[in-house]
mmCIF file of the N, C-alpha and C atoms, coordinates in Angstrom:
data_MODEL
# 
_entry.id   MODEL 
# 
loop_
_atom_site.group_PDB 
_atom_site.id 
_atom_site.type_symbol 
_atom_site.label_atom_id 
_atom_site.label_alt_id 
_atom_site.label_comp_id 
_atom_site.label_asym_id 
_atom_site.label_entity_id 
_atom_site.label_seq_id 
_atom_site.pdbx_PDB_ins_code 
_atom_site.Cartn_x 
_atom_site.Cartn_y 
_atom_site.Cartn_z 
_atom_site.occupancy 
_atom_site.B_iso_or_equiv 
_atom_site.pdbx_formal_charge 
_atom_site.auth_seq_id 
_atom_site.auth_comp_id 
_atom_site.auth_asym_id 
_atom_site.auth_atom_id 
_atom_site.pdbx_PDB_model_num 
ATOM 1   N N  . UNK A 1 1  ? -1.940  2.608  -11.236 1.00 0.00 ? 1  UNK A N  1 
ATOM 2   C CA . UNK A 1 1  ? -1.112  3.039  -10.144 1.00 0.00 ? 1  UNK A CA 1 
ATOM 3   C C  . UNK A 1 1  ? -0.168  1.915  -9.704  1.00 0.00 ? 1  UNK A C  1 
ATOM 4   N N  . UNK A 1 2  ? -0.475  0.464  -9.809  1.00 0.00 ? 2  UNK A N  1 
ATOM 5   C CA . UNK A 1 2  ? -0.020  -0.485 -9.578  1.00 0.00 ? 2  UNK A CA 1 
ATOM 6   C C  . UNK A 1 2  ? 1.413   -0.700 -10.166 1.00 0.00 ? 2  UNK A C  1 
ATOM 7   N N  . UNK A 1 3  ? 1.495   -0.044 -11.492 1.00 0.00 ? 3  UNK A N  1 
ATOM 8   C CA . UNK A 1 3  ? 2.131   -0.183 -12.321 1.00 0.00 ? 3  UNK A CA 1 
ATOM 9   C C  . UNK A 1 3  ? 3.403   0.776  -12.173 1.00 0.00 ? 3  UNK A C  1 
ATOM 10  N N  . UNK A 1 4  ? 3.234   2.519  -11.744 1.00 0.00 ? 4  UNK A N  1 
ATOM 11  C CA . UNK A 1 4  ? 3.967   3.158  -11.000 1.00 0.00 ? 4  UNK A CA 1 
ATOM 12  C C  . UNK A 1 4  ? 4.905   2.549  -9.912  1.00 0.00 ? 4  UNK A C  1 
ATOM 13  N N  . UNK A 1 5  ? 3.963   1.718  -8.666  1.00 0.00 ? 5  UNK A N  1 
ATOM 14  C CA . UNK A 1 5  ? 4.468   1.030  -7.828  1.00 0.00 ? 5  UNK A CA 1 
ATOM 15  C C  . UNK A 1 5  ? 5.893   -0.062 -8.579  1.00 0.00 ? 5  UNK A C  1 
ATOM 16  N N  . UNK A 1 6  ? 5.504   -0.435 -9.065  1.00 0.00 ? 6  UNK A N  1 
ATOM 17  C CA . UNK A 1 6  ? 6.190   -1.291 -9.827  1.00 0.00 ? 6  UNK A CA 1 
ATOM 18  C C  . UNK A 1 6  ? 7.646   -0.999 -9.877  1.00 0.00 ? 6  UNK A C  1 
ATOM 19  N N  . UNK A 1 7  ? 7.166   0.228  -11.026 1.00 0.00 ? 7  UNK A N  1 
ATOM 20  C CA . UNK A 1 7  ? 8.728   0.585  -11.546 1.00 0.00 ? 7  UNK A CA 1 
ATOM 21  C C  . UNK A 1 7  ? 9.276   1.495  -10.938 1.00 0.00 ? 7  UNK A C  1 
ATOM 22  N N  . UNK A 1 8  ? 8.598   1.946  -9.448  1.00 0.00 ? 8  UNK A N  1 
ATOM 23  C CA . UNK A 1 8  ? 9.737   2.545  -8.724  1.00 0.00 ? 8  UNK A CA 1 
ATOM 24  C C  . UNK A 1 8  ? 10.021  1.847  -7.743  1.00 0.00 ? 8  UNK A C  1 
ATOM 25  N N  . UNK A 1 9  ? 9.832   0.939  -7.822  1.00 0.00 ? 9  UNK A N  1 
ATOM 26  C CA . UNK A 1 9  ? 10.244  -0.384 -7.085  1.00 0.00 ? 9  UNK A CA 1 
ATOM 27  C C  . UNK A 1 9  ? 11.594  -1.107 -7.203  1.00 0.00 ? 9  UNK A C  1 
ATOM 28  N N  . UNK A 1 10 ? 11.473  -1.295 -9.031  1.00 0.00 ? 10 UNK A N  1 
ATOM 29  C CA . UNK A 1 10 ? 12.642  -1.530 -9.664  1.00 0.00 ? 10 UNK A CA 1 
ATOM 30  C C  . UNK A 1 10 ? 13.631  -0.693 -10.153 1.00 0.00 ? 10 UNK A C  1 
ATOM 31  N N  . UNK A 1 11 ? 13.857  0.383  -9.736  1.00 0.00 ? 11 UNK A N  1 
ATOM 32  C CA . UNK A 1 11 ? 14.543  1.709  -10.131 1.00 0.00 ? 11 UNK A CA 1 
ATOM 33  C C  . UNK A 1 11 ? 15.334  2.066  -8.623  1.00 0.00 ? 11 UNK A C  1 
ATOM 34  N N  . UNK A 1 12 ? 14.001  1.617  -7.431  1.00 0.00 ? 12 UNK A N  1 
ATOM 35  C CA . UNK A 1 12 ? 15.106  1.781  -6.381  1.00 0.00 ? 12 UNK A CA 1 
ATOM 36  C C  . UNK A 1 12 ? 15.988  0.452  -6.308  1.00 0.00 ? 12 UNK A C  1 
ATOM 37  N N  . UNK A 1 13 ? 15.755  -0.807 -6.512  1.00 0.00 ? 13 UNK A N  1 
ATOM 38  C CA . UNK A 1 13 ? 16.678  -1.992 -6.776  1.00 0.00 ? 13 UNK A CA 1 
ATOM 39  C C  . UNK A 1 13 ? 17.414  -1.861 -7.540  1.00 0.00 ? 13 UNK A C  1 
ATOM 40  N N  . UNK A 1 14 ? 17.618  -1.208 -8.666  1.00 0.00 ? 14 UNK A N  1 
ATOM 41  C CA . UNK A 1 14 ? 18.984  -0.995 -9.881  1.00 0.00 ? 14 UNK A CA 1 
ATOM 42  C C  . UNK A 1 14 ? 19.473  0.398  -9.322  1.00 0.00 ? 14 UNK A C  1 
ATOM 43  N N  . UNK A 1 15 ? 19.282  0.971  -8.853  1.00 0.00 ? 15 UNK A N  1 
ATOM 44  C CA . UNK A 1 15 ? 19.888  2.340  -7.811  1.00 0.00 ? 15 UNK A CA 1 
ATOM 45  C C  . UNK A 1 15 ? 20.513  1.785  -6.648  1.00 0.00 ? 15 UNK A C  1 
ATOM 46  N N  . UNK A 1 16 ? 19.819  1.059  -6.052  1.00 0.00 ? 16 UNK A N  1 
ATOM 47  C CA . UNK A 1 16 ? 20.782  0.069  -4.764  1.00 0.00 ? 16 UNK A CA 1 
ATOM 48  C C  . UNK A 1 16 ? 21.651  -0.577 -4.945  1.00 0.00 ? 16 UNK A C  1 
ATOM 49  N N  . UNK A 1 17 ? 21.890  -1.378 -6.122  1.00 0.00 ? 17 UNK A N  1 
ATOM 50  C CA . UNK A 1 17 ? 22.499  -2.382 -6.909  1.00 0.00 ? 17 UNK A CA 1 
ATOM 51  C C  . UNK A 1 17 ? 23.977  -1.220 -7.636  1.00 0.00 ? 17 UNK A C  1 
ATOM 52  N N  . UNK A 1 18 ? 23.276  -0.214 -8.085  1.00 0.00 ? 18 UNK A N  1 
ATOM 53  C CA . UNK A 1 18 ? 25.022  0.667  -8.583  1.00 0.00 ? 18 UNK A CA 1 
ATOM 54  C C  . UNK A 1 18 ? 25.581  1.417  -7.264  1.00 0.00 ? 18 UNK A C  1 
ATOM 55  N N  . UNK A 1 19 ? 24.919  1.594  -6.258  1.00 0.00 ? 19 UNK A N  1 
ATOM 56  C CA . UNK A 1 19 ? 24.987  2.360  -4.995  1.00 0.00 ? 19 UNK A CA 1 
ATOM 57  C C  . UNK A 1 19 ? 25.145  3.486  -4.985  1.00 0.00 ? 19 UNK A C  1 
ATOM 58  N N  . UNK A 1 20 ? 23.781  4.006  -5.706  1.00 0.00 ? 20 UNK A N  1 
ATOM 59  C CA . UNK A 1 20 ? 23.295  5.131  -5.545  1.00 0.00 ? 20 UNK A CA 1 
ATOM 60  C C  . UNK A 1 20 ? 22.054  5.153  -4.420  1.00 0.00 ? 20 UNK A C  1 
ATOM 61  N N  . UNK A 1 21 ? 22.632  5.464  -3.302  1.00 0.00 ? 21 UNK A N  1 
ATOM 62  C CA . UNK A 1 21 ? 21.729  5.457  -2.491  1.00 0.00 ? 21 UNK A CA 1 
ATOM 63  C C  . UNK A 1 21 ? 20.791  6.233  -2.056  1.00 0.00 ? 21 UNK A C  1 
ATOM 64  N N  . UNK A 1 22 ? 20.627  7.472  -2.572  1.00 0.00 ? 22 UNK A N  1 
ATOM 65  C CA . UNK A 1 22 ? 19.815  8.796  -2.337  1.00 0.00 ? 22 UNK A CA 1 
ATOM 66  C C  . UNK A 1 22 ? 18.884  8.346  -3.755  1.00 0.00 ? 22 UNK A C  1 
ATOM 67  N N  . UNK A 1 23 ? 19.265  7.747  -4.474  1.00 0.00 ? 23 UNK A N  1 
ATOM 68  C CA . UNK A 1 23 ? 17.896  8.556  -5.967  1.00 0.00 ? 23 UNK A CA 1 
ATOM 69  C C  . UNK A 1 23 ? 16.877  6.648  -5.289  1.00 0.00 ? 23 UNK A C  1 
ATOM 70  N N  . UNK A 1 24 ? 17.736  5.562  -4.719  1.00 0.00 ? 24 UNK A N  1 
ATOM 71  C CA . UNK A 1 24 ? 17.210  4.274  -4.196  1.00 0.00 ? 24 UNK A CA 1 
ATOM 72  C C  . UNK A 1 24 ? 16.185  4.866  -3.068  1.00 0.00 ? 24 UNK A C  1 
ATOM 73  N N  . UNK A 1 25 ? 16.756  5.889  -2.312  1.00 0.00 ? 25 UNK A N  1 
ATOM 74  C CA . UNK A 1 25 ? 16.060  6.333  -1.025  1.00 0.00 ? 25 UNK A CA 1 
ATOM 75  C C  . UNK A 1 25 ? 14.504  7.336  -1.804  1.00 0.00 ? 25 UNK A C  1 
ATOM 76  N N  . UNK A 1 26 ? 14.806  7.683  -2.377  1.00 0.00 ? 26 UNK A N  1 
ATOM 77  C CA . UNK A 1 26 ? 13.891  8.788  -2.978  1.00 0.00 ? 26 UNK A CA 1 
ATOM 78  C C  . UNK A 1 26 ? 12.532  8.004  -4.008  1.00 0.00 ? 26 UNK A C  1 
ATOM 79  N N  . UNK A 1 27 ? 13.195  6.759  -4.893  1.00 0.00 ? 27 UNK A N  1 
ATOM 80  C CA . UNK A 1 27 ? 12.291  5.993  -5.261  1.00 0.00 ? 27 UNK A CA 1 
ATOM 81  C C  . UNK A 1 27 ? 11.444  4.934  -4.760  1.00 0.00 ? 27 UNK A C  1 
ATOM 82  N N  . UNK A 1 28 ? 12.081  4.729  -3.223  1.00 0.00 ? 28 UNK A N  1 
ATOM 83  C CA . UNK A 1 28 ? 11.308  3.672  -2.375  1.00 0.00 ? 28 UNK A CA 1 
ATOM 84  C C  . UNK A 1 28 ? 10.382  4.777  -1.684  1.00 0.00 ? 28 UNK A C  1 
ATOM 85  N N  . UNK A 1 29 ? 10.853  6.041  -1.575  1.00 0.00 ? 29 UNK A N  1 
ATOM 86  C CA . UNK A 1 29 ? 9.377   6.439  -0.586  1.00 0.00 ? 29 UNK A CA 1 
ATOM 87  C C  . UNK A 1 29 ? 8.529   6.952  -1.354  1.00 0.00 ? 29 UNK A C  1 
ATOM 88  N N  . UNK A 1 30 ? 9.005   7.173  -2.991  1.00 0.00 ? 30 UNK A N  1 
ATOM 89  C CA . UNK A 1 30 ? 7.789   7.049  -3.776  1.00 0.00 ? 30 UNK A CA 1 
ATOM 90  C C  . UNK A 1 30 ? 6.567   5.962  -4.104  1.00 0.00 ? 30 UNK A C  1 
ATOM 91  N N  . UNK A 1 31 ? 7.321   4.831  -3.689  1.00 0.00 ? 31 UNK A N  1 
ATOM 92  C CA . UNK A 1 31 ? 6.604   3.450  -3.739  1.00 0.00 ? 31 UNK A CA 1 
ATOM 93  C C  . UNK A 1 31 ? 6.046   3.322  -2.558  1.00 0.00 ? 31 UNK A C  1 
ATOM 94  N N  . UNK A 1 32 ? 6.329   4.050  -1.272  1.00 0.00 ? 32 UNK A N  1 
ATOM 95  C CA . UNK A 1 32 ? 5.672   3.513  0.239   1.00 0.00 ? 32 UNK A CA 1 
ATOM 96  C C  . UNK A 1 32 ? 4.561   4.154  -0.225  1.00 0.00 ? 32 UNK A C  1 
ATOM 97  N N  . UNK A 1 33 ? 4.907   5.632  -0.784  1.00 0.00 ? 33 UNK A N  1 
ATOM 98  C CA . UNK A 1 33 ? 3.550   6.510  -0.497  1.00 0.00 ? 33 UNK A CA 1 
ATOM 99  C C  . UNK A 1 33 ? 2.569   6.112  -1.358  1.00 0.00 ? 33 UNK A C  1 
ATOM 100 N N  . UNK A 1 34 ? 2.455   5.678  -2.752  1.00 0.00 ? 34 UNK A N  1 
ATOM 101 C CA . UNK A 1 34 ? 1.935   4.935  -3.356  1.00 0.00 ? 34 UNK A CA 1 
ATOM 102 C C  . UNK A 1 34 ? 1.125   3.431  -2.908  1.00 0.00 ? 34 UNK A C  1 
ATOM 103 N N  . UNK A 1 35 ? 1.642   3.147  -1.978  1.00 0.00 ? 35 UNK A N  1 
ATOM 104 C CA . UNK A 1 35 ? 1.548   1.813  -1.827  1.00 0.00 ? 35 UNK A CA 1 
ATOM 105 C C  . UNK A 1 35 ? 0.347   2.327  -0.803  1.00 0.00 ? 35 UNK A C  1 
ATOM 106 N N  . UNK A 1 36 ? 0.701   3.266  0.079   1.00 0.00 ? 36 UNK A N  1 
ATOM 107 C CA . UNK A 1 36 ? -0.320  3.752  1.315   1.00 0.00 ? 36 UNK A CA 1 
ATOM 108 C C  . UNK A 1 36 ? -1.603  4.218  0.348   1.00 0.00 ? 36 UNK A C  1 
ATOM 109 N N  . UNK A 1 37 ? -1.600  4.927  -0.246  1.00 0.00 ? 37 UNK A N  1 
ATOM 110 C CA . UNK A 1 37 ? -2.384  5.648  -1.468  1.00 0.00 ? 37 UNK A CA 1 
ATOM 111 C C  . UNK A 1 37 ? -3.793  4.321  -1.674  1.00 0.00 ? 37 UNK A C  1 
ATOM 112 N N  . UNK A 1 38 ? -3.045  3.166  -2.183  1.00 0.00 ? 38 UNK A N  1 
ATOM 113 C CA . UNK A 1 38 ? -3.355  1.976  -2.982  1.00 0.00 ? 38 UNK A CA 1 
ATOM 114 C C  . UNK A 1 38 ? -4.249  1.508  -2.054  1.00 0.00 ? 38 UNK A C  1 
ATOM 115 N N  . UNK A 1 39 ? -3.717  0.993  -1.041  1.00 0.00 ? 39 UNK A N  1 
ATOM 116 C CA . UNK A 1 39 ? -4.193  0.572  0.566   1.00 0.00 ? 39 UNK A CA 1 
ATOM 117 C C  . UNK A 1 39 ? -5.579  1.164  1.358   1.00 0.00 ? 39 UNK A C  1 
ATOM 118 N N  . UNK A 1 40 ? -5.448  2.672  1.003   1.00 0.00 ? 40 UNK A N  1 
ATOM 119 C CA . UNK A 1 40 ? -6.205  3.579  1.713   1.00 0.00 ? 40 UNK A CA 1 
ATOM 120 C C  . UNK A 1 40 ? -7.719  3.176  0.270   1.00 0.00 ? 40 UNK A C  1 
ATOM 121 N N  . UNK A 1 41 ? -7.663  3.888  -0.779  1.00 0.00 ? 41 UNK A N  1 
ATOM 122 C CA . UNK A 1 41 ? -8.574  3.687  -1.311  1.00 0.00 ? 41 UNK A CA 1 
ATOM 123 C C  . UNK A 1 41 ? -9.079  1.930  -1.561  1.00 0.00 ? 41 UNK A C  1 
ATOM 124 N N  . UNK A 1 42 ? -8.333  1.221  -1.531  1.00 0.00 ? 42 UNK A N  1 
ATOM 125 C CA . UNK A 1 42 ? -9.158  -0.606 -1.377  1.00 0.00 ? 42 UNK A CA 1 
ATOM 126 C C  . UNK A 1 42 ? -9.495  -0.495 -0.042  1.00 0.00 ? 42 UNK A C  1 
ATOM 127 N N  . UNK A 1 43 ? -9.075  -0.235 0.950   1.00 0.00 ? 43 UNK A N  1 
ATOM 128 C CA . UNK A 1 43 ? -10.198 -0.026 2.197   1.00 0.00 ? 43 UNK A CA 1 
ATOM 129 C C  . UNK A 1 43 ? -11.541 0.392  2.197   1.00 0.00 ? 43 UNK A C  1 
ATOM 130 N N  . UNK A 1 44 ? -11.163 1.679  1.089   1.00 0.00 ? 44 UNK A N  1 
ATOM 131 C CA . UNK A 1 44 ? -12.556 2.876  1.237   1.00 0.00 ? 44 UNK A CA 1 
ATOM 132 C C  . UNK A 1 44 ? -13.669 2.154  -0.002  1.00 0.00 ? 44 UNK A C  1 
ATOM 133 N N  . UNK A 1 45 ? -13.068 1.348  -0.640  1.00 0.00 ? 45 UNK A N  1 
ATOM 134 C CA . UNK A 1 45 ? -14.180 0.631  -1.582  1.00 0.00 ? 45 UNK A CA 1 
ATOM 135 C C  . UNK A 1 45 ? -14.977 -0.581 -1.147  1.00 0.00 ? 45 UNK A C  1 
ATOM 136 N N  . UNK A 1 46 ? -13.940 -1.168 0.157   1.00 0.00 ? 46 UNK A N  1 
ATOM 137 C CA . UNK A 1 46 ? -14.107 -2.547 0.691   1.00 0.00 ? 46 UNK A CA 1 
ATOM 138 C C  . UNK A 1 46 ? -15.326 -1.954 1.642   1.00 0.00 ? 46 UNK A C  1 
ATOM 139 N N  . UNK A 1 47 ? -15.148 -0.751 2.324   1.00 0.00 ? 47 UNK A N  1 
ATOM 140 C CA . UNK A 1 47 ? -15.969 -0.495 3.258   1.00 0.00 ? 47 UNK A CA 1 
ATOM 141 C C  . UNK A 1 47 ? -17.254 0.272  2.968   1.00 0.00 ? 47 UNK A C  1 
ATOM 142 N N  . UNK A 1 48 ? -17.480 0.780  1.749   1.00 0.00 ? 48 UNK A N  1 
ATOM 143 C CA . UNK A 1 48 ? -18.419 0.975  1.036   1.00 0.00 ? 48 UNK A CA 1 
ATOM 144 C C  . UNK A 1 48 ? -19.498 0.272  0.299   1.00 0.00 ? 48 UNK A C  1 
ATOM 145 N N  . UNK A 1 49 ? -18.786 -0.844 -0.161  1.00 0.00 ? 49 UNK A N  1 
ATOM 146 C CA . UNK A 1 49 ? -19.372 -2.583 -0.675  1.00 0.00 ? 49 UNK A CA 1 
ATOM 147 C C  . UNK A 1 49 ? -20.001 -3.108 0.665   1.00 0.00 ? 49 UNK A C  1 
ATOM 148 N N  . UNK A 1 50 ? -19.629 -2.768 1.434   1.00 0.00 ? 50 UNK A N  1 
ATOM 149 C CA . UNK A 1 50 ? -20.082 -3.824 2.621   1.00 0.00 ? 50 UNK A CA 1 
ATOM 150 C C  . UNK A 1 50 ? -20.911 -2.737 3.322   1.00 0.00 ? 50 UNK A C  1 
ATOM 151 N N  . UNK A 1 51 ? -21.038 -1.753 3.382   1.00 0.00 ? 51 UNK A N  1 
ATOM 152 C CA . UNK A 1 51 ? -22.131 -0.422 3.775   1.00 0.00 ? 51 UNK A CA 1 
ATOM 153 C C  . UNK A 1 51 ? -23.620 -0.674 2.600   1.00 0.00 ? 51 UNK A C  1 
ATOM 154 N N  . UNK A 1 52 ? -22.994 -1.107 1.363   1.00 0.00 ? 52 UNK A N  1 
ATOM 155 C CA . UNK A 1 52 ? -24.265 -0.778 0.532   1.00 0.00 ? 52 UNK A CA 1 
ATOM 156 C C  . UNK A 1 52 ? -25.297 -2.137 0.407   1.00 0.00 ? 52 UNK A C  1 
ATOM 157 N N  . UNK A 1 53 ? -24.156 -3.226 1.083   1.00 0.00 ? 53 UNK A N  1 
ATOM 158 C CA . UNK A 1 53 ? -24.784 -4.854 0.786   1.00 0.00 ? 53 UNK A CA 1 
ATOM 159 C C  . UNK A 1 53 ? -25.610 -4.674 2.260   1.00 0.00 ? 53 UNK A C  1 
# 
């Protein structure tokens, strides 16, 4: 998933960069939501590790 993050990371930077600003807008909130995604489950593993220790 990390890896997704990634390259729509760099897709909205070469979209910003020709100034295309809608497909830049559309690939960064693919990366927020991803990123929240990422965030939410390392919480839910962090807080599970520390429930089972």
């Amino acid at each position: 998933m990390i890896k997704w993050i990634l390259i729509l990371l760099i897709v909205a930077a070469v979209a910003g960069l020709l100034g295309l600003g809608r497909i830049s807008g559309i690939a960064m909130t693919g990366a927020k939501i991803l990123i929240a995604i990422v965030l939410i489950l390392f919480l839910l593993a962090v807080l599970g590790i520390i429930a089972i220790a």
